[in-house]
C-alpha positions as CSV (number, residue, x, y, z in Angstrom):
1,X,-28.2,16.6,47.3
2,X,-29.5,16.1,44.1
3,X,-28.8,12.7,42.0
4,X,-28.5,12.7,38.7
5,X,-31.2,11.9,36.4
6,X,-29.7,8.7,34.0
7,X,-32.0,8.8,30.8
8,X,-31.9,8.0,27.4
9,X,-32.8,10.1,24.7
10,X,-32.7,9.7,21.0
11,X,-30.2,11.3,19.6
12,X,-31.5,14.3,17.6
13,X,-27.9,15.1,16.4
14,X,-26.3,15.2,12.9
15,X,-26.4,11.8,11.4
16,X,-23.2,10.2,9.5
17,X,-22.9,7.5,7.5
18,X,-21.3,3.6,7.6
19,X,-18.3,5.6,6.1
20,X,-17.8,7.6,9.2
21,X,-16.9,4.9,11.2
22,X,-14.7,3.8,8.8
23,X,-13.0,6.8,8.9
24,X,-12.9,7.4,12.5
25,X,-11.2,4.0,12.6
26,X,-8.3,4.6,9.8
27,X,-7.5,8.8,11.0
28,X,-7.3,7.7,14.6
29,X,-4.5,5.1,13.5
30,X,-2.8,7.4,11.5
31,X,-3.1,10.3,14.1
32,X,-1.4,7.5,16.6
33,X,1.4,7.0,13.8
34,X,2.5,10.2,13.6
35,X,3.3,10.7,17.1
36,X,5.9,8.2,16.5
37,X,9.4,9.6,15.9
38,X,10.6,6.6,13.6
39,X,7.4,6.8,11.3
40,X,8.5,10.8,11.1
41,X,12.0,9.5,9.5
42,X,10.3,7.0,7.5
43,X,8.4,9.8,5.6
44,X,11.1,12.1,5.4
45,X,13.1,9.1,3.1
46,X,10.3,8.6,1.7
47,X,10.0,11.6,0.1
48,X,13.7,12.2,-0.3
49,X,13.2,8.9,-2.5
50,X,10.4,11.0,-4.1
51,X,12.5,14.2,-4.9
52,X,15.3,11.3,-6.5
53,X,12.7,10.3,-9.1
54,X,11.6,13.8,-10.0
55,X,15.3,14.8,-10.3
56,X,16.4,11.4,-12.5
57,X,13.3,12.2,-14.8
58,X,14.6,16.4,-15.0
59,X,17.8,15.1,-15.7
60,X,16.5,12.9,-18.4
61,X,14.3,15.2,-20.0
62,X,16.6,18.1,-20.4
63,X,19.1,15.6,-21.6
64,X,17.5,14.2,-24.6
65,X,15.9,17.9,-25.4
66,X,17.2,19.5,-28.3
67,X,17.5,22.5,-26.1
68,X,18.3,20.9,-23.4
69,X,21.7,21.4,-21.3
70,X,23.6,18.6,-23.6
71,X,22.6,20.0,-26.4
72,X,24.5,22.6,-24.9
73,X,27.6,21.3,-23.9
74,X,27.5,19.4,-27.8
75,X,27.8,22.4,-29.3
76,X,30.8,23.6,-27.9
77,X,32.3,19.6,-28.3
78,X,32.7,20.7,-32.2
79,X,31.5,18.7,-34.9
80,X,32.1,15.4,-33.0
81,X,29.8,16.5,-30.1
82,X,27.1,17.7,-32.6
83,X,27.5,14.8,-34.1
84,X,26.4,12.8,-31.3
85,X,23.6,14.9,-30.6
86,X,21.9,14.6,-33.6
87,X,22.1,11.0,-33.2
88,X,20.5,10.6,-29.9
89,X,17.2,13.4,-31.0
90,X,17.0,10.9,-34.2
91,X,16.8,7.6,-31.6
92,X,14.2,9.8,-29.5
93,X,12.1,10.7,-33.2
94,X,12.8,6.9,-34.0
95,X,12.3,4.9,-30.4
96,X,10.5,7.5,-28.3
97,X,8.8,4.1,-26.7
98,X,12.0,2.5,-25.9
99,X,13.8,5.9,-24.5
100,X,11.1,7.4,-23.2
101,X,8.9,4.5,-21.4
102,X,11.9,2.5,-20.8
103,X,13.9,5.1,-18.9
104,X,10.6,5.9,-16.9
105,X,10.1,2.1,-16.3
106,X,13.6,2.1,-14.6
107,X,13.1,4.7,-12.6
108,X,9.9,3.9,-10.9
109,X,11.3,0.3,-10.8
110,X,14.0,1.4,-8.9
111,X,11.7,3.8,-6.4
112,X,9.4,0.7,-6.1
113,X,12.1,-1.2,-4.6
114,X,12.8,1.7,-2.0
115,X,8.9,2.2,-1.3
116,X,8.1,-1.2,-0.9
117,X,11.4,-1.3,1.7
118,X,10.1,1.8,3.5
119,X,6.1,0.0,3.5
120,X,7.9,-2.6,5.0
121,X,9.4,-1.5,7.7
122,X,6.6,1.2,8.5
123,X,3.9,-2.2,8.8
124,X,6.4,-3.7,11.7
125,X,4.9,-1.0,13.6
126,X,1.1,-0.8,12.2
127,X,1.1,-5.1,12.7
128,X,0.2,-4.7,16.4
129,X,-2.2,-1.4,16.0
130,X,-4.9,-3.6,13.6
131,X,-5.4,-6.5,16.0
132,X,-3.3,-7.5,17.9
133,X,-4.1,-4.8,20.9
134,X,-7.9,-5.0,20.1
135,X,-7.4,-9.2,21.1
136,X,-4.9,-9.0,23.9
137,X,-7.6,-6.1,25.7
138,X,-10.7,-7.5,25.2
139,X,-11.7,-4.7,23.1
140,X,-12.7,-5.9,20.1
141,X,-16.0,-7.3,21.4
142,X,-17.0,-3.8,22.1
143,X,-16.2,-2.7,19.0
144,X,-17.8,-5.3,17.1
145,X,-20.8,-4.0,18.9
146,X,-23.4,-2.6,17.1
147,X,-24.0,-0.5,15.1
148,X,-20.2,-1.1,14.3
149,X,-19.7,-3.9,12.1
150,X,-16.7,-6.3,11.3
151,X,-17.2,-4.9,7.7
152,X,-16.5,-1.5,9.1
153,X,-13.9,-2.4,11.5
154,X,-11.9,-4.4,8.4
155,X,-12.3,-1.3,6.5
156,X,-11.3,1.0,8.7
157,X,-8.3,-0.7,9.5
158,X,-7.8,-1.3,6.1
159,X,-7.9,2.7,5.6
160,X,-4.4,2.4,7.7
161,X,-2.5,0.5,5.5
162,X,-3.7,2.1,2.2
163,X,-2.7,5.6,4.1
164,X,0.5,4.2,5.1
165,X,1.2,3.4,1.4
166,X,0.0,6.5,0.3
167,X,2.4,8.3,2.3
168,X,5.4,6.4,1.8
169,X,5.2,5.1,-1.3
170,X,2.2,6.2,-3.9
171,X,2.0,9.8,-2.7
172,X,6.4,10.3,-3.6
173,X,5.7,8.6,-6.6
174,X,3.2,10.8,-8.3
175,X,5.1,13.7,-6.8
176,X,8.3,13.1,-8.5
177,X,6.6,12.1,-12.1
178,X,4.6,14.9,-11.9
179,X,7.6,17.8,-10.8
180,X,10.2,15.9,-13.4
181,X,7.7,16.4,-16.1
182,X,6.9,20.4,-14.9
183,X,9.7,21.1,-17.0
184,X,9.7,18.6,-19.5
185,X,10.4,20.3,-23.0
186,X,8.2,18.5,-25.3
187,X,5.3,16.4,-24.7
188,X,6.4,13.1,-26.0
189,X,8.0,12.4,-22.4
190,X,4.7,13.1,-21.0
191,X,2.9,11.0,-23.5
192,X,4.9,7.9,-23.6
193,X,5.9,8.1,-19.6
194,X,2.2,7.1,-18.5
195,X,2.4,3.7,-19.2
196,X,5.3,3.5,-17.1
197,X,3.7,4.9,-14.4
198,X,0.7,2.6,-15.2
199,X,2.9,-0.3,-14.1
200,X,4.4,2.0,-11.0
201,X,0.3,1.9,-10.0
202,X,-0.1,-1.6,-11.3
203,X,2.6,-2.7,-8.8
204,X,1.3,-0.6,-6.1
205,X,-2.3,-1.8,-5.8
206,X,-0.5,-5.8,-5.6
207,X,1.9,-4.9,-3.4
208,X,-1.0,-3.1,-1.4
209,X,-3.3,-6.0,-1.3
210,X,-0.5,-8.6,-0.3
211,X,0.4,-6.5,2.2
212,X,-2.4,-5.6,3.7
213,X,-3.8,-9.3,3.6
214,X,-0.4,-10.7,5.5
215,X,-0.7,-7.7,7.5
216,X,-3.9,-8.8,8.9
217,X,-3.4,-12.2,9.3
218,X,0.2,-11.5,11.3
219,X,-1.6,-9.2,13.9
220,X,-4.5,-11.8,14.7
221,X,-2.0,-14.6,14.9
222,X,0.3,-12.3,17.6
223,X,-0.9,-12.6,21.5
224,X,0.9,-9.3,22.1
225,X,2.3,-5.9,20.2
226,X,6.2,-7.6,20.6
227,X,5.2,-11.3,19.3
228,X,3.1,-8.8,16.3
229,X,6.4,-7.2,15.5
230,X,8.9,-10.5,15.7
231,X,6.4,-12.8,13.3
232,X,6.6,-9.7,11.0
233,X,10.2,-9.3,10.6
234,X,10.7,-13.6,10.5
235,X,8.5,-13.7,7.4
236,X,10.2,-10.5,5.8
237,X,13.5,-10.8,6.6
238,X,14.2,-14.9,7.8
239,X,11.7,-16.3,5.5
240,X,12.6,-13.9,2.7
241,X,16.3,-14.8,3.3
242,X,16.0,-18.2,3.4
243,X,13.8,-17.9,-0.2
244,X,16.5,-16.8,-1.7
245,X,18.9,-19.3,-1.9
246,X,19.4,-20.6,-5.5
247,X,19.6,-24.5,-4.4
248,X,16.1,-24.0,-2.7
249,X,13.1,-25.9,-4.8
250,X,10.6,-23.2,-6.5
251,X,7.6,-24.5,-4.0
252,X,9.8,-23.2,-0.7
253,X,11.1,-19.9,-2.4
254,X,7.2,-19.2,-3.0
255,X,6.6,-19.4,1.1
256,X,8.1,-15.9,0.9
257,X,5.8,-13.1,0.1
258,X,8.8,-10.7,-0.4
259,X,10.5,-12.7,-3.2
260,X,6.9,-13.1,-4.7
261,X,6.3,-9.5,-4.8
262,X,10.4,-8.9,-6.1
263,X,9.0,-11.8,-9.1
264,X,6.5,-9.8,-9.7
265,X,7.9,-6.6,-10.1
266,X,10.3,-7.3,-12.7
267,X,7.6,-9.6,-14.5
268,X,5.4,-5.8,-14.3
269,X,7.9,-3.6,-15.3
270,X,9.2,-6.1,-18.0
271,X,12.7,-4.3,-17.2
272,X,14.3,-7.5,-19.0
273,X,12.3,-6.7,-22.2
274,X,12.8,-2.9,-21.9
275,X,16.9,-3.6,-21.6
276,X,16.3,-6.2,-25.1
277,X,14.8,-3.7,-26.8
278,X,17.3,-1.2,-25.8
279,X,20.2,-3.9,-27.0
280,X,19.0,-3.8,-30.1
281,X,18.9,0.0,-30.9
282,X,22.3,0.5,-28.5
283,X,24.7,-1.0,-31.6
284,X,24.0,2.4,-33.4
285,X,26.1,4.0,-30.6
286,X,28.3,1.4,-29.1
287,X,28.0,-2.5,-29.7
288,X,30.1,-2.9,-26.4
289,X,27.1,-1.1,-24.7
290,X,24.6,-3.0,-26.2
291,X,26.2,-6.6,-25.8
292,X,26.3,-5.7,-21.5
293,X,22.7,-4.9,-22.3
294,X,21.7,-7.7,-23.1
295,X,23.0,-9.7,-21.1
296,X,22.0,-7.7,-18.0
297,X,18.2,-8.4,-19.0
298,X,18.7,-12.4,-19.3
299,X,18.8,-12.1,-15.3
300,X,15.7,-10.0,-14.8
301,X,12.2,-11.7,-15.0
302,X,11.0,-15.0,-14.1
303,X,10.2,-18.0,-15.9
304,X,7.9,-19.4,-13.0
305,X,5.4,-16.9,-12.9
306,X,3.1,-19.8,-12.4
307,X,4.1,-20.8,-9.1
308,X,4.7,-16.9,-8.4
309,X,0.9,-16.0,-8.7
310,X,0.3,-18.9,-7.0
311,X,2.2,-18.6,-4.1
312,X,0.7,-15.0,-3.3
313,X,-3.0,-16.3,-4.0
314,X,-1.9,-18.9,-1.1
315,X,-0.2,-16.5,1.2
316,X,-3.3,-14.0,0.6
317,X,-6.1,-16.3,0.8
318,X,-5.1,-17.8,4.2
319,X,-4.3,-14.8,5.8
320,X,-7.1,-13.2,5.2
321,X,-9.4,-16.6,6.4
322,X,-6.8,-16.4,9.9
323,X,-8.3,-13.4,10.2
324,X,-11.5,-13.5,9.4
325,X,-11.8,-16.7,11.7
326,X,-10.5,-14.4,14.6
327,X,-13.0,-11.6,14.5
328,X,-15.7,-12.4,16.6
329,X,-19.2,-12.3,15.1
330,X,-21.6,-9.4,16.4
């Protein structure tokens, strides 16, 4: 019988760049996530939240419209109705950056606080597919063998995360501005919505980077996929609890990258200055209105933003060293 003939050759194949093994790295961890039933649900509220924003910012659009379905209803209200019409298109001539870009700014405030849920939740299982498996098998020296490179096994793994945020959070969020302004009447709401979602994409890229850095140091911290998941959840849900109670100094509610990020959402929506403006245009229709106003924005915001910035530089920083420490050089 004939044996086999072990030679090498070189390769006369196609050639592909560093970003091809990056590549390879990220799909195959998102290929592995959708065979998972949960992640399925997760992108299904996802973009239910997505089709909520598009549908708040139809609603809105067609309300303040001159031809719009109030409008409508006004002027079969009689004179009263009309009335009342005519002031609210003179407030959208008048304050078309406080209507407009405020209203916008509520909405993708509110659908960051149901993306960043969803990201979270969604990492508790990615924590153990970055590291913590690569550790506990002894695979990650072959990996880091060359020609693959930490570099290219960071950024590839790195690709995960920015796909899992794509998919539960960035992607819906686009979606639903761009479908609620399909049928926007006048281009005012598209012109004075962008900065709104400016600070939606703002908010995104943070919330990407602090999660992808805590992300990384959790799974080389873990010895296996369970211990990955349960040091996920204490720092989200314990540590985050624990943050915020009010009697807690400012130092100890900072330990908590979730009540960083919830500082710094409000400080990059500026919700509290988008509800003061509104208080002082509100009086025109109801001073009642205008007084609750007000005094819902003295409890948005931060006054420590200091110690908020700081905290996350901290929290990033280390993580990201943990890690680093735990890859094996080449």
């Amino acid at each position: 019988m004939k044996q086999p003939v072990l030679d090498f050759n070189r390769w006369e194949g196609p050639r592909h760049g560093v970003g091809a093994r990056r590549w390879v790295i990220a799909s195959t961890g998102l290929r592995q996530l959708f065979k998972i039933r949960f992640f399925k649900l997760l992108l299904v509220l996802a973009w239910t939240a997505g089709v909520l924003v598009a549908l708040a910012g139809f609603v809105f659009t067609q309300t303040l419209s001159e031809t719009g379905w109030l409008a409508a209803l006004a002027s079969n209200a009689g004179p009263r109705g009309m009335a009342v019409m005519q002031a609210i298109s003179a407030m959208l001539l008048l304050y078309p950056d406080i209507l407009v870009a405020g209203m916008f700014k509520c909405i993708f405030w509110a659908h960051s606080q149901v993306g960043l849920m969803l990201c979270l939740v969604a990492l508790a299982i990615v924590v153990p597919q970055l590291i913590t498996r690569d550790r506990a098998s002894q695979a990650l020296t072959i990996y880091l063998s060359r020609p693959l490179t930490s570099r290219d096994y960071l950024l590839g793994k790195f690709g995960i995360i920015i796909g899992v945020l794509v998919l539960l959070w960035t992607g819906p969020l686009i979606a639903g501005w761009l479908l609620s302004l399909l049928f926007a009447p006048d281009m005012v709401f598209v012109q004075y919505s962008f900065g709104a979602l400016g600070d939606a994409l703002i908010f995104n890229a943070i919330g990407l980077v602090v999660l992808a850095a805590i992300a990384f140091g959790v799974s080389s911290m873990a010895k296996t996929a369970a211990a990955g998941r349960l040091w996920w959840i204490g720092l989200w849900v314990v540590v985050g609890g624990i943050a915020n109670h009010p009697g807690l100094p400012g130092w100890v509610r900072h330990l908590s990258f979730t009540y960083d990020l919830k500082m710094v959402r409000d400080e990059v929506f500026a919700i509290g200055e988008v509800l003061t403006s509104a208080a002082d245009v509100l009086p025109l229709l109801s001073r009642e209105l205008a007084a609750e106003t007000r005094e819902t924005a003295t409890f948005l915001g931060t006054d420590d933003l200091t110690g908020v910035i700081t905290g996350l530089v901290i929290l990033v920083v280390g993580s990201l060293l943990f890690f680093l420490r735990r890859i094996k050089p080449e």
